[in-house]
N, C-alpha and C positions, 0 to 999 in steps of 0.2 A: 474399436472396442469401447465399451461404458464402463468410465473409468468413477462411477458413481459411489457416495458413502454405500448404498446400500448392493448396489449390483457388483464391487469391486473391494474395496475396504474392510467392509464386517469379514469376506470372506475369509481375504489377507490375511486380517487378524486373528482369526477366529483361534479361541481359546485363551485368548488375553483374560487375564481375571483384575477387573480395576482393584487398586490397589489400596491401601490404607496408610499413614502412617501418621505417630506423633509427634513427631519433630518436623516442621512444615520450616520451608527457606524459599529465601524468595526467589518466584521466578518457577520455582516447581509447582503442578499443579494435580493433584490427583484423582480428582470429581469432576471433571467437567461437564458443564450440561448444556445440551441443547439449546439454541434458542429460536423461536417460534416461529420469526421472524426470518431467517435464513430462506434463502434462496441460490442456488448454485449454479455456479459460473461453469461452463464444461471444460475436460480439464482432458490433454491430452497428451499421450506417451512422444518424445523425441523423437523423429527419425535416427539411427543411427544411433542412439545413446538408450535403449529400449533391454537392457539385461534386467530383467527381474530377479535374477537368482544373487545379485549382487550384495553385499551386508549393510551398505548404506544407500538410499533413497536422495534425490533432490527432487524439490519441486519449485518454480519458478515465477516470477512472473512481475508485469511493470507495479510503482507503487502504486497504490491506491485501488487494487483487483481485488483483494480479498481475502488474500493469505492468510491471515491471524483466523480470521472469521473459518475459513478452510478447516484451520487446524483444527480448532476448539469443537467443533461440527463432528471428524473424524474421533476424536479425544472420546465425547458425550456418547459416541454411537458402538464404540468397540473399548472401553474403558480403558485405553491407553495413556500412560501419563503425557503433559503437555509442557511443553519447557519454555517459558518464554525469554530467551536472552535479554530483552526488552528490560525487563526487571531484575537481571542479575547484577551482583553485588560486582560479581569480577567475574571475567570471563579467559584464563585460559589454559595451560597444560593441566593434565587431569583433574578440571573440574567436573567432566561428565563422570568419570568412576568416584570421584569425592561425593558428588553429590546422592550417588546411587547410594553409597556407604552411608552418608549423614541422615539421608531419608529411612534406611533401613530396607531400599528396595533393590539393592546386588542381589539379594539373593533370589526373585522371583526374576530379574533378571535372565540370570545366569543358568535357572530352572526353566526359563521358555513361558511364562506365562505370564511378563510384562512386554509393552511396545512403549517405545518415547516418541514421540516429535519433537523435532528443536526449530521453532520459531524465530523471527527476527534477525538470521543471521547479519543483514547489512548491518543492522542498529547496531549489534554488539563488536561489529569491524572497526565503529566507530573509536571504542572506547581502547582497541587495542595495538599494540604495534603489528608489524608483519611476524613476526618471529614469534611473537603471542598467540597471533591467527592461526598462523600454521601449527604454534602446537596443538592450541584448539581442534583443530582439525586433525590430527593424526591421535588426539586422547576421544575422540568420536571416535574414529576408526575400531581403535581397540576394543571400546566398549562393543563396536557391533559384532565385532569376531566372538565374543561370549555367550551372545546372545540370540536365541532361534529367528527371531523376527528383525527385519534392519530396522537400523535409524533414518528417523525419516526426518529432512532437514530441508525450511524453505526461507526462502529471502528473496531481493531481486535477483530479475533474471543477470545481470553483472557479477554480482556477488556468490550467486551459484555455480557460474561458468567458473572462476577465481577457483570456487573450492572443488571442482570438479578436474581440474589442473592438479592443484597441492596434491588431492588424496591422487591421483593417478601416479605423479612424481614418485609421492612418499610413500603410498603402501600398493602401489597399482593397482589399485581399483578401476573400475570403468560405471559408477554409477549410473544407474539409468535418469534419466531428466523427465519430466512433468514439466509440462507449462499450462496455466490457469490460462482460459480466453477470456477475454471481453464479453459483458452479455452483448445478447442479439435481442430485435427489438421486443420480443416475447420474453425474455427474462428479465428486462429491463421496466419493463411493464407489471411484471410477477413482482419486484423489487420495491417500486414506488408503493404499488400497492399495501405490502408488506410493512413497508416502512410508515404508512399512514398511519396499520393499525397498531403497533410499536408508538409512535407519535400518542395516538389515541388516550394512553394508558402512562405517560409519561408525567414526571412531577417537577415542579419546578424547584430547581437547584436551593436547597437551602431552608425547604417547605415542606411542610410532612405531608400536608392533604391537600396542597394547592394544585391541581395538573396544571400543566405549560398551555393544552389545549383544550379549555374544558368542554367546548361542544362537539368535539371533533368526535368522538365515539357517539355519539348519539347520531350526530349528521352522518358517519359512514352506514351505519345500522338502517339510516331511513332512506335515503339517498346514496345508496351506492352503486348503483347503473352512472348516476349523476359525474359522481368521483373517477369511476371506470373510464368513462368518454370521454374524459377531462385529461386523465394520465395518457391514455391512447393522443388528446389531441396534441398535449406537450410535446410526449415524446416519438411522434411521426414530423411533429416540426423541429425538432432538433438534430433529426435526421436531416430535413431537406434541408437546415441551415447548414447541417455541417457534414451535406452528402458525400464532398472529396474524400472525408475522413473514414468513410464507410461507420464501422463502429467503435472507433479509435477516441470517440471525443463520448457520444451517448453513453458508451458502455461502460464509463469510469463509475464506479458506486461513489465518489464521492460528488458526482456530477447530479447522479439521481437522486442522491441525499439529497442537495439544495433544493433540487425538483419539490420533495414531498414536503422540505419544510413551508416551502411556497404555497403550497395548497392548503396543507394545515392550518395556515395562518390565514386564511379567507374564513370569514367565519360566518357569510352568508352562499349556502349551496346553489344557489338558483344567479349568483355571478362568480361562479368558478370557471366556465369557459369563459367569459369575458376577462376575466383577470388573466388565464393562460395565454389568450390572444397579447393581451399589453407585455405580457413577460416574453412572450417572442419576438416583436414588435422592439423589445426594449432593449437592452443592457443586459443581456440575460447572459450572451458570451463572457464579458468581463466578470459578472459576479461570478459563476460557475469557475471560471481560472482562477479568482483569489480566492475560493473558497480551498484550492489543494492547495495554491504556497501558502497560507495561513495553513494546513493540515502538517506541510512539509518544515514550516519553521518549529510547530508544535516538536515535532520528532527529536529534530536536532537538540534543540532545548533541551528536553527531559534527558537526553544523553548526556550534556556537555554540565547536567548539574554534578554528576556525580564525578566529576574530574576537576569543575572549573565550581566550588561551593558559595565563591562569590563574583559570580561572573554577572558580567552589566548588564543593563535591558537594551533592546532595541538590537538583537543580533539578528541576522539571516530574516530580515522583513523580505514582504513583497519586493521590494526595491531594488534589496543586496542582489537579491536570486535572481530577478531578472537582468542584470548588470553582469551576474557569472554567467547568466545561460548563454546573455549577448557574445560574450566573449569565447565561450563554446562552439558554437554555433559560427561564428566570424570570426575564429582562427584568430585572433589577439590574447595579449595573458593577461591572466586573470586581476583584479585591481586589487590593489591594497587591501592589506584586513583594516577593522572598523577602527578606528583610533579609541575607544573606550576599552579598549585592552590594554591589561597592562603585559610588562613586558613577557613575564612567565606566560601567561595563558595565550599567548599569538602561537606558540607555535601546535596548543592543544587544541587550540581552534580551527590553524588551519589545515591541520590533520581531519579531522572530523566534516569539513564542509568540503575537501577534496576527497575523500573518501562518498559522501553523501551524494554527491554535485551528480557525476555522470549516473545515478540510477536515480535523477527527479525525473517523475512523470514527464513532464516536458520534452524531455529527450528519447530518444530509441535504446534499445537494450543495449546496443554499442556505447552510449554515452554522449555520440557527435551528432548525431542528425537528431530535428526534431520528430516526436512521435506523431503528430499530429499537424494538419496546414492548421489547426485554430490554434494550438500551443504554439506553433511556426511568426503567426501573427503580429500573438502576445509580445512575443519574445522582439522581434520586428519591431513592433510600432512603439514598445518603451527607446528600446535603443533610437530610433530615428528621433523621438521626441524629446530624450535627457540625455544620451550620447554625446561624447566631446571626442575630437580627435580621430587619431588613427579608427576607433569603434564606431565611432559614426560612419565616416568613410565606407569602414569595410562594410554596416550593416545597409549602406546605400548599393553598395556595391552588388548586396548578395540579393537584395530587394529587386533589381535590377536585371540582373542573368536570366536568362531565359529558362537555365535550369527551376528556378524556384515562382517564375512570373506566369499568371496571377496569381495571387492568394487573394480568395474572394472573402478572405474574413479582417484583410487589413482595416481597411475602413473603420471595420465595428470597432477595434481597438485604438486607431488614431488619430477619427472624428475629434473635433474639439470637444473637450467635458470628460469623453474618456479615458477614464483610470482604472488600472487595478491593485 
């Protein structure tokens, strides 16, 4: 079935009347609007977890798919308000009906002619205990018993499963589950492209009338078969670099991000295939994987501010995360928190980075295997190269077995020179 905003969603919703109000709080959002730029990942019903008549929704998927983007999309097209836990203050026993009250919109609620989504659920896991969570989660429930249309609730695919447990436990629900795919190399291509002409129109931080790219629009405008052929040649070669992965590694949006800032920044049209050749030819795997653990520290951070207000720099880098993934992945325990903790904040940290840890891109929605042989690599060739001890061993070990031998992407990551 086409589970599309337009062929699925508007229907769903139909009758939502977007909502108003004057008291605005964070994290709620009641205009959302479209953006231009969107492109959609397909998005399909769970075997065996597929009740629609259910009062609450989940929808799923690895980080860096698109979820927020999802929401926002769904939000702008059937005026349904947009929640983002991301941005809430506090996250748990009846905050969903507080909030409905505070905003002024229980009562359209409760009348049938408001929808919510609730975004971010991992993020806001972060910030809470279990006993938090789950009240969280059973003060959602309620609210959807009120209300004609369910709540629609998305986070990793981990953290979904979790709250698909709780509410079954606590109010036996059986929600149906959604999972977001990966694009395919045609939406992925839809995407760069997309993303160029977003680039196009973009200003530099800090500048009112400076763009980041200032010939980029004029160049896609004159030259755009040019750009076309260029996106097609990247990404049919990141395909065959990273064919084991099928579309596990191309399909990540923040992998196609890098892609178009790549292009962007050529500011001569007539060496853009020759530049995509070097960037295939080059480092282009290692850039593309620090491009999500720089995404994936960003996340952690913006969380751990509003718990830890003077918490140190230098947390959860490239380094940390590849040192926990190693230790995921090869079965040893996890190393020391950072010593620039003091002694309060270790234990709010490492709540928040073992809650985080098993739903980093890198890994499978299980948490233990990796998602991809190039994230597989990554993870591989840091450990063999800064590894001490028992970690080393094991990641020798697992380099080794036949179960995981070849990874034809090691090299790219353990060559001399390369880092990520």
């Amino acid at each position: 079935m086409n589970y599309s905003i337009d062929g699925f969603w508007k229907t769903r919703l139909a009758g939502v009347v977007r909502q108003m109000t004057a008291l605005p709080m964070a994290g709620w959002t009641f205009n959302s609007t479209a953006d231009d730029s969107y492109v959609p990942a397909e998005l399909k019903l769970r075997d065996g977890f597929d009740d629609l008549s259910q009062p609450v929704w989940l929808i799923g998927a690895p980080g860096a798919v698109g979820k927020s983007t999802l929401a926002k999309e769904i939000c702008a097209a059937t005026g349904a308000i947009y929640l983002d836990l991301a941005l809430a203050k506090t996250v748990a026993g009846n905050y969903m009906v507080g909030g409905l009250v505070y905003t002024q919109a229980l009562s359209a609620w409760t009348g049938g002619s408001a929808a919510i989504l609730v975004d971010a659920l991992d993020e806001a896991r972060l910030r809470v205990t279990q006993s938090g969570f789950e009240a969280f989660l059973e003060d959602v429930a309620d609210v959807a018993a009120l209300g004609k249309f369910p709540v629609i609730v998305l986070g990793r695919v981990g953290i979904i499963e979790e709250a698909w447990m709780i509410l079954n436990e606590k109010k036996r629900f059986e929600p149906p589950i959604f999972d977001i795919e990966l694009f395919g190399p045609t939406e992925a291509e839809q995407f760069v492209w997309a993303r160029l002409l977003k680039l196009s129109a973009q200003k530099r931080a800090g500048a009112r009338e400076t763009l980041e790219y200032p010939e980029l629009a004029r160049s896609l405008d004159e030259h755009a078969s040019t750009y076309k052929a260029a996106i097609t040649q990247v990404v049919t070669g990141l395909q065959k670099l990273s064919a084991q992965d099928g579309n596990r590694f191309v399909g990540y949006a923040p992998v196609l991000d890098a892609v178009a800032k790549v292009i962007a920044s050529e500011t001569n049209p007539a060496r853009i295939s020759e530049e995509m050749q070097r960037v295939l030819e080059g480092k282009v795997l290692n850039s593309l994987a620090k491009e999500i653990l720089l995404r994936e520290k960003s996340k952690l951070v913006t969380q751990l501010r509003a718990a830890m207000p003077d918490m140190p720099g230098g947390l959860y880098e490239p380094a940390e995360q590849l040192e926990r993934l190693g230790a995921t992945l090869f079965g040893r325990k996890q190393p020391p928190m950072p010593k620039s903790l003091a002694p309060q904040q270790i234990a709010i940290y490492e709540r928040a980075v073992m809650g985080l840890l098993p739903q980093h891109p890198f890994l499978d929605g299980g948490g233990r295997a990796p998602s991809s042989a190039v994230f597989a690599a990554c993870v591989l060739a840091d450990t063999l190269k800064r590894g001490t001890g028992e970690l080393a061993r094991a990641a020798e070990a697992y380099a080794s077995s036949g179960q995981h031998t070849p990874n034809p992407f090691l090299y790219d990551f353990y060559e001399p020179g390369a880092s990520v």
